[in-house]
Structure formats: structure tokens, C-alpha cells
SEMARDO-535586 format. One record per residue (C-alpha): z, y, x; residue in three letters. Coordinates in steps of 0.25 Angstrom, whole numbers, padded with zeros to 4 digits, always signed. Each point is the difference from the previous one (the first is absolute). Layout:
ZYXala ...
# end
This chain:
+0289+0156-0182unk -0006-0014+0005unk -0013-0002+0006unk -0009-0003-0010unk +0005+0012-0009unk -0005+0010+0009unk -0013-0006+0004unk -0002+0002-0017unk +0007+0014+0000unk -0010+0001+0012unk -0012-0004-0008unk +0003+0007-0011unk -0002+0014+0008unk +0016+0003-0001unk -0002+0005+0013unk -0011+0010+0001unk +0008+0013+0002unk +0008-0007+0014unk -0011-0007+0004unk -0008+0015-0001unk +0012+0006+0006unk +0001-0010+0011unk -0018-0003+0002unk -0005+0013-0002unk -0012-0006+0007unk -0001-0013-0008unk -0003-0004-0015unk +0010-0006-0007unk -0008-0014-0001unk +0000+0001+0016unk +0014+0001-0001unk +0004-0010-0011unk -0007-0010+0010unk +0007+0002+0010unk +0012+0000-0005unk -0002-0013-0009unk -0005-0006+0012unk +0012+0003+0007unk +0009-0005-0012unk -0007-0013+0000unk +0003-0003+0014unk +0015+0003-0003unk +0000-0009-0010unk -0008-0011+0009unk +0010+0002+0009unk +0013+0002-0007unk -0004-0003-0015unk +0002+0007-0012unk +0014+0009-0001unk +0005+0014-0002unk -0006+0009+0010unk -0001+0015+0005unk -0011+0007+0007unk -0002+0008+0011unk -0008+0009+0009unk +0002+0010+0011unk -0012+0007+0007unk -0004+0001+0013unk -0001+0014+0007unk -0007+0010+0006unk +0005+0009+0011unk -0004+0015-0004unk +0007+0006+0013unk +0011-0001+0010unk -0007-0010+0009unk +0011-0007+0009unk +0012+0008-0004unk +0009-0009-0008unk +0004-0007+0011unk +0007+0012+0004unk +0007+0007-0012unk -0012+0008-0002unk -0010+0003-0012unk -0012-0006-0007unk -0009+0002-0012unk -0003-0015-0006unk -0005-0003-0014unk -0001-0015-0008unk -0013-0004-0002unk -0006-0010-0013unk -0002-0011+0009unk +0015-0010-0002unk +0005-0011+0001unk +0006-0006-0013unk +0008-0012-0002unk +0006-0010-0011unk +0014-0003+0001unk +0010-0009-0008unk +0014-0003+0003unk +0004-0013+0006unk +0015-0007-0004unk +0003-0002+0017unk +0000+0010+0010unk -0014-0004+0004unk -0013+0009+0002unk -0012-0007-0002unk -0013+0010+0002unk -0016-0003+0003unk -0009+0010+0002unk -0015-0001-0003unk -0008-0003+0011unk +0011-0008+0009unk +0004-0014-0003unk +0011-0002+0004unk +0014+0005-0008unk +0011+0009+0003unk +0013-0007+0000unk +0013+0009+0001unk +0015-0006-0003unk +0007+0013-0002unk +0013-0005+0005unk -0004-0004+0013unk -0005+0016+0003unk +0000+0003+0015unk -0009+0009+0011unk +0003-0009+0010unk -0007-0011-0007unk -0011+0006-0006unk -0014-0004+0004unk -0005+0013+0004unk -0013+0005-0005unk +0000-0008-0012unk +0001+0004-0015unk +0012-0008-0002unk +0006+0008+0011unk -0002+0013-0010unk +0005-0006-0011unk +0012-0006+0007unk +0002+0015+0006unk -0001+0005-0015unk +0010-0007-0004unk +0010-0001+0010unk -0003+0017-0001unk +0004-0002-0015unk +0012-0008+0001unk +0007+0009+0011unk -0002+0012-0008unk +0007-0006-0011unk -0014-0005-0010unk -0001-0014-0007unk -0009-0010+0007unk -0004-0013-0006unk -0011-0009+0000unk -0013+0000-0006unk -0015-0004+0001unk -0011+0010+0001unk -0016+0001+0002unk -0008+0012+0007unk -0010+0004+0002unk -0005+0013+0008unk -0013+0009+0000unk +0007+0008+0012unk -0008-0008+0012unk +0007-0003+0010unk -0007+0009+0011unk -0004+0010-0008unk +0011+0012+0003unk +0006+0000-0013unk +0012-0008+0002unk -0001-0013-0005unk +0013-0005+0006unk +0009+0012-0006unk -0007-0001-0012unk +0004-0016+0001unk +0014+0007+0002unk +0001+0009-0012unk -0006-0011-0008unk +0012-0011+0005unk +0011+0011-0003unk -0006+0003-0015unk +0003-0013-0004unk +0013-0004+0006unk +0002+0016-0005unk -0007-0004-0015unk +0007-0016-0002unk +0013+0003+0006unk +0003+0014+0000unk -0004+0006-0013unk -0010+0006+0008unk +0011+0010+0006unk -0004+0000+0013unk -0007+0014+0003unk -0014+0002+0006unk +0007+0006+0012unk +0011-0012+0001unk -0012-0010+0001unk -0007+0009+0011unk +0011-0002+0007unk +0001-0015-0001unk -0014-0004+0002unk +0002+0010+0015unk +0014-0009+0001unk -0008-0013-0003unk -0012+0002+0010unk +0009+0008+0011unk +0011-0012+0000unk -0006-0015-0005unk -0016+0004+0002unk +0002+0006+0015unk -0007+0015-0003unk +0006+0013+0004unk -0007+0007-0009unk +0002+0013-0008unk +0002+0001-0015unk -0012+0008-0004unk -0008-0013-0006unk +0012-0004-0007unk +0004+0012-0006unk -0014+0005-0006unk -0004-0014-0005unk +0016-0001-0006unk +0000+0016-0006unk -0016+0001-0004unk -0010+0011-0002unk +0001+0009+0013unk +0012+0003+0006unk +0004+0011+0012unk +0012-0007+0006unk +0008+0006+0012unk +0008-0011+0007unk +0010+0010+0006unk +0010-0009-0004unk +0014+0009+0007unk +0007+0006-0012unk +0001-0012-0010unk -0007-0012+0008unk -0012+0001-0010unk -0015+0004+0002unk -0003+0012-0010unk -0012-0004-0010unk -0008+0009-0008unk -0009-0002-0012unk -0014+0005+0000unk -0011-0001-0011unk -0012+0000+0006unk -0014-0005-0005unk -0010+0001+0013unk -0012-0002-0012unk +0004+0011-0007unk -0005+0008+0013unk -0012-0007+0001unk +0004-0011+0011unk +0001-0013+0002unk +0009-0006+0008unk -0007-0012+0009unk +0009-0009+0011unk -0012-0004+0009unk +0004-0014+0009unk -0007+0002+0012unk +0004-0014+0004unk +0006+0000+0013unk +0010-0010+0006unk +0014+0001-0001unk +0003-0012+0010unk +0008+0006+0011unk +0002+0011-0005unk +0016+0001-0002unk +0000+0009+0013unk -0008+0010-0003unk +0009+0001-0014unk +0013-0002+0006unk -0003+0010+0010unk -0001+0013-0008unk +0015-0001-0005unk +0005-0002+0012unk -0009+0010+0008unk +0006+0011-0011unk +0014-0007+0000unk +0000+0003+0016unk -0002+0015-0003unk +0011-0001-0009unk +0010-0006+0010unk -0004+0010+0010unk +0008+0009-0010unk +0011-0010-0002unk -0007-0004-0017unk -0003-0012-0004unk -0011+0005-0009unk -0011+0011+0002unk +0004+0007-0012unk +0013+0005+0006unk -0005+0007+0012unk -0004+0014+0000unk -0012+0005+0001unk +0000+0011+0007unk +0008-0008+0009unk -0010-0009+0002unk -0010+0010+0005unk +0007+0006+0009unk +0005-0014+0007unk -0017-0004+0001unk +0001+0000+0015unk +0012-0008+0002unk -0003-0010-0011unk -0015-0003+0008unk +0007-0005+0010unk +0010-0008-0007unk -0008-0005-0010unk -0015+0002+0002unk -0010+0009-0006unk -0005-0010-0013unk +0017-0001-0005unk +0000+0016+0002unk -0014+0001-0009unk +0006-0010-0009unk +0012+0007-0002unk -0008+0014-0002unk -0009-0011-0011unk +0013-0002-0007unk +0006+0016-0002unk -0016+0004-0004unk -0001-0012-0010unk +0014+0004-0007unk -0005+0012-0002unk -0013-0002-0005unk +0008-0009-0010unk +0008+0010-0007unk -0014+0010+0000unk -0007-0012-0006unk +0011-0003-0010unk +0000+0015-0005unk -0016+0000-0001unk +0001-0014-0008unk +0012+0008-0010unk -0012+0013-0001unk -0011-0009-0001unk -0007+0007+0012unk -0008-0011+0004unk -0008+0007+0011unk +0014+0002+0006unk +0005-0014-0001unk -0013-0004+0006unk +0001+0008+0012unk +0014-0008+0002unk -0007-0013+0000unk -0010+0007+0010unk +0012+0004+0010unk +0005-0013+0000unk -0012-0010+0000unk -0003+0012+0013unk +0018-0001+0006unk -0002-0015-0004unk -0014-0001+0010unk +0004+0010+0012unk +0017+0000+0001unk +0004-0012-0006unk -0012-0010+0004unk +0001-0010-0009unk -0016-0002-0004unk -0002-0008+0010unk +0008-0011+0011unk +0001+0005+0014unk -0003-0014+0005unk -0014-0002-0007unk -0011+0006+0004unk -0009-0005-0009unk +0010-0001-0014unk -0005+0014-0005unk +0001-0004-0015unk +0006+0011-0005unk -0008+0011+0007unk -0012-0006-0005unk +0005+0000-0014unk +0006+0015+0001unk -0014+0004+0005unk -0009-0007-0010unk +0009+0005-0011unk -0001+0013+0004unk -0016-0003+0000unk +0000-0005-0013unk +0006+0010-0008unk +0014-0001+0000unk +0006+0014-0001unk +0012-0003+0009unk +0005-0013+0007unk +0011-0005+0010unk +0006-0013+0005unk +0007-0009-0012unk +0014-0004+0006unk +0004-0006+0011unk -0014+0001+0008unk -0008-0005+0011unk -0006-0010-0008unk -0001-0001-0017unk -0003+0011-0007unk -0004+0015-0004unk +0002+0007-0013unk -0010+0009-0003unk +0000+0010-0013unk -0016+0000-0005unk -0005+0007-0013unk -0002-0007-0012unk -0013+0001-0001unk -0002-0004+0015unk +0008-0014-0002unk -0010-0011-0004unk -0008+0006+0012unk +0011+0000+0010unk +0005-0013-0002unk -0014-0007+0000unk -0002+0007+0016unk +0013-0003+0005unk -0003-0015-0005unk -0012+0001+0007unk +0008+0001+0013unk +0014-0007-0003unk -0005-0009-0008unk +0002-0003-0016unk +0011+0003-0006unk +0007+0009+0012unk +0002+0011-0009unk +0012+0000-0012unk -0004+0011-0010unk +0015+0004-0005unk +0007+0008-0009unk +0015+0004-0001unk +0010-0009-0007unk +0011+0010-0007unk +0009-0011+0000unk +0006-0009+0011unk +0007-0013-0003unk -0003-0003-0015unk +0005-0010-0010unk -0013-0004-0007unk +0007-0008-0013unk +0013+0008-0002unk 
# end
């Protein structure tokens, strides 16, 4: 369908049931405009031409705080803040894509894909990643032009960059693929892409939630067949009487890659002691009884972070079971044990080497004071953001104090995507 036929189709409200579907928290005119807006600046850009939409979400992490990196487990869910692009095929092996609110264009020659060369840090370094990821695992690449344009801020804790992934993948998936490509495929990729051309070592969680949608309980033990395990959930935090609020508390991430870096390692050393590569492979009990000896070899805040990661894998799969009964209160005593594991074992709320960035405590304090019934660090910590589950009828009132303190438009009131990577006009 070219352009200007879905901006009609658009404005003729063919789309109220995916926009509902996709917006929960929007009206369909709100959408409509956003989308024709987006639409236009394709076509300013690129012209008029057949085209496909796409969105993928951005994510929340339920549970499992710092154990991907090491096989382990985690609760995550997509949220109904995305990133949505318009893309049309190109006749050379050209990828041409803007983004709203940056100037200048991505360029990527997929013939000329190598890790080496890639500017690291760069979007064109995830999309070259993508493709290259693409054509090794036997996919169609090609070129094309493409607009996007994100509500997932950069910042906020949500994922912008793996929702940028999914987003990349859906559409060399949708134009040159038949859209064949499976959710968990283009987890996979956007992980490739950001660990290869990008220069990230990170985990796959963001990749996989925003990719498989709704909220997902994956458990990344990947030794019998070399995949994570994913499962489904339907859960509505609404229907329970909660909203589900990302506070930024508005730390600095500069020079903080350290204090990131430092946890997998600190848990990977505990691991080497016992000859794994990985946490998740060493035996607990095993563990316990070798605390003595590992303090010496390893320090007290790698043995605290290790005993973080075996509590945190547990308190997934009692979380995941409380979710499938519908037992809030259950679920919500989870997300207390791992805000309190987060805070005490695996010291993430705050850098070592500040004494005055206390961001996060101050937000997990003044949530806690304002009404939020539980609250715990967001991701990866010492700076950013909290999520904190508030009642309904408390929200309004919650959000207008904790702007008071971390200014307007700190908090990001969320509901639950039931569907990850999405093909708006298929």
C-alpha cells in the first residue's frame, strides 16, 4: 500500500481496533496523528511509494535484576510506549533511515557488512549488525528507505536501543522475508547486532520482551538445545487495581560502564571458581558451603552478588506461578525481595565511587512515601530509574509529587503490550 493510501485508510478510522490494541492509554485521533505525521515525514524524505508499518515496544523489567548475563531468569513485560517506523523497499542494497529528532541519515551498503569496520555506538552500527545477523543465518537482506520515530526515550529504562533492534529486524523480516522471521530469531539478532557492530555485551532480555510482547518469563539456561525457554503470561496489573509507574529519578550515567560491567564479572568469578562459565551452572548448595574460601578468592560483594543471583531465580519462578494464580499479593512480595536483594546483596542502587549520586535511593524513598504499594530499582541501576506499582486511584496524586521532586515528566504511567514486534498495515 503506498503512502498516501494509508494516511486516507488512517483517516478514515480503519485502524481503531490496532491502534486500541496497541494505545490503550491513547484516543484513536491522538494516534492517527502520530502516525500521519510520521507518514508525512517518510514521504518528505523518500516520497510517495509502497510501504509497511512497524512497531515494537519498549520494556519493563518485572524481575530477575542482573541474571541474563549469566543464564539465569527474569520476569519482563512490553509496555505501549514503541518505536514505529515506515519502510519501503529500495532497488540497490542500500539502507537509507532518519529517525525523528536526529538530522543526520543512517547509511548502510549491505554488501560491504563487517564488525571490524563498524562505527561503534552508532545506529548504523545495529543495523549493519542486523543484517549481517540476517544473512548468516540464511534470511534475504536488501535495501530499503525507512523513517522512525520512538516514544521509548532514551534514558528512560525502557529499551529504546532493543526496541530500535526489534524494529530493524521487523522490517528486513516484513520486506524481505515474508515476515518469517520469529519473535525469538529477531531477539537474537538485535543481542548479535549490539554485542558485535554496536560494542555492548549485553544480555537478551530487552530484546526478547520488546520481539515476543505481553509478559514474558524467560529462563536463559541455554545447555539442552542452545535456546532461552520463553513463557507467555496474560496479566492485566489494572485489573488488580495497580498502575504501573517507571519513575526517572534522573541520575548520570557518565562513567558508569564500571559499575555495570562489574557485576557479571564479579558473578562470572564465582563461577570459575567452580570451573563454569556461567552462575547458572554451579550448584548451590555448593556454593554455600565453599563461602569461606570464595571470600578470599573473590571478595565479600561477588559472594553477595552470587547469593543476589540463586535468591533472584527463585523468586522468578514463585513470581511466574503468582502471575499464572492471579495472586497479586504474592507477586508483589517478589518485587519486594528483589527491589530489598537488589539494594543489600547485589548493590546496584547506587555507584560506589559517588558519594553524593544517591538518585535512585531518594526515588525508592519518596515512592514509598507517596503511595506506591511496592517499589524497587528498574534495570541496571545506580543511576535512572524505579518502578513502583501504585493504586489506580492514587496515580494522578503520585505522579504530581514525584514531579515535584524529579521534575515534569519523570514518571511514564504504563500499561502491558500483549504483543511484541507488530506489523501495523499487514
Amino acid at each position: 500500500m503506498r503512502v498516501t493510501e494509508i494516511i486516507e485508510k488512517i483517516k478514515e478510522g480503519a485502524y481503531k481496533n490496532t491502534f486500541s490494541m496497541l494505545y490503550p492509554q491513547k484516543t484513536y485521533e491522538e494516534s492517527a496523528e502520530r502516525y500521519i505525521s510520521i507518514l508525512n515525514k517518510y514521504m518528505d524524505s523518500y516520497g510517495d511509494g509502497e510501504v509497511s508499518l512497524f512497531s515494537a515496544p519498549g520494556r519493563t523489567e518485572l524481575s530477575g535484576n542482573h541474571t541474563d548475563h549469566n543464564h539465569g531468569k527474569v520476569l519482563a513485560a512490553a509496555v505501549d510506549l514503541d518505536i514505529v517506523a515506515v519502510a519501503g523497499e529500495r532497488d540497490d542494497n542500500k539502507i537509507l533511515l532518519r529517525s525523528a529528532g536526529y538530522d543526520s541519515e543512517n547509511v548502510v551498503n549491505v554488501d560491504k557488512l563487517d564488525p571490524s569496520k563498524a562505527i561503534r555506538g552508532s545506529s548504523a552500527a545495529l543495523i549493519e549488525g542486523i543484517a549481517d545477523y540476517f544473512k548468516q543465518n540464511g534470511y534475504k537482506i536488501g535495501g530499503f528507505n525507512a523513517y522512525s520515530e520512538s516514544k521509548v526515550a532514551t534514558g528512560s529504562g525502557l529499551s529504546s536501543s532493543a526496541a530500535f533492534e526489534v524494529v530493524v529486524g521487523g522490517i528486513m523480516s516484513g520486506l524481505f522475508n515474508d515476515g518469517s522471521v520469529t519473535p525469538y530469531e529477531l531477539a537474537v539478532a538485535g543481542k548479535y547486532a549490539e554485542n558485535e557492530y554496536f560494542g555492548k555485551p549485553c544480555g537478551l532480555m530487552d530484546q526478547m520482551a520488546s520481539a515476543v510482547g505481553g509478559v514474558v518469563a524467560i529462563d536463559f539456561d541455554e545447555s539442552e538445545n542452545g535456546k532461552a525457554h520463553i513463557e507467555k503470561l496474560d496479566v492485566d496489573f489494572t485489573a488488580h487495581g495497580y498502575s504501573l509507574v517507571i519513575v526517572n529519578a534522573g541520575g548520570s550515567h557518565a562513567d558508569l560502564t564500571p559499575e555495570y560491567a562489574s557485576i557479571p564479572a564479579e558473578m562470572k568469578s564465582v563461577a570459575k571458581y567452580f570451573g563454569k562459565d556461567a552462575l547458572r551452572y554451579v550448584n548451590k548448595d555448593e556454593f554455600y558451603k565453599s563461602i569461606s574460601l570464595l571470600r578470599k578468592k573473590v571478595g565479600d560483594r561477588a559472594v553477595l552478588r552470587a547469593i543476589h543471583f540463586f535468591d533472584e531465580n527463585e523468586r522468578v519462578d514463585s513470581q511466574r506461578e503468582a502471575l499464572k494464580k492471579g495472586d497479586i499479593e504474592a507477586y508483589f512480595e517478589g518485587v519486594e525481595g528483589s527491589g530489598n536483594s537488589s539494594e543489600y546483596n547485589l548493590q546496584n542502587i547506587y555507584p560506589c565511587c559517588s558519594v553524593s549520586e544517591r538518585s535512585i535511593s531518594l526515588a525508592l524513598t519518596m515512592a514509598k512515601k507517596y503511595g506506591a504499594k511496592v517499589v524497587r530499582v528498574h534495570g541496571g541501576g545506580f543511576a535512572g530509574t524505579v518502578q513502583a506499582y501504585v493504586p489506580v486511584t492514587e496515580k494522578k496524586d503520585f505522579i504530581e509529587k514525584m514531579e515535584n521532586v524529579f521534575g515534569k515528566g519523570c514518571c511514564f504511567d504504563l500499561s502491558i503490550r500483549p504483543c511484541g514486534l507488530f506489523a501495523v498495515n499487514a
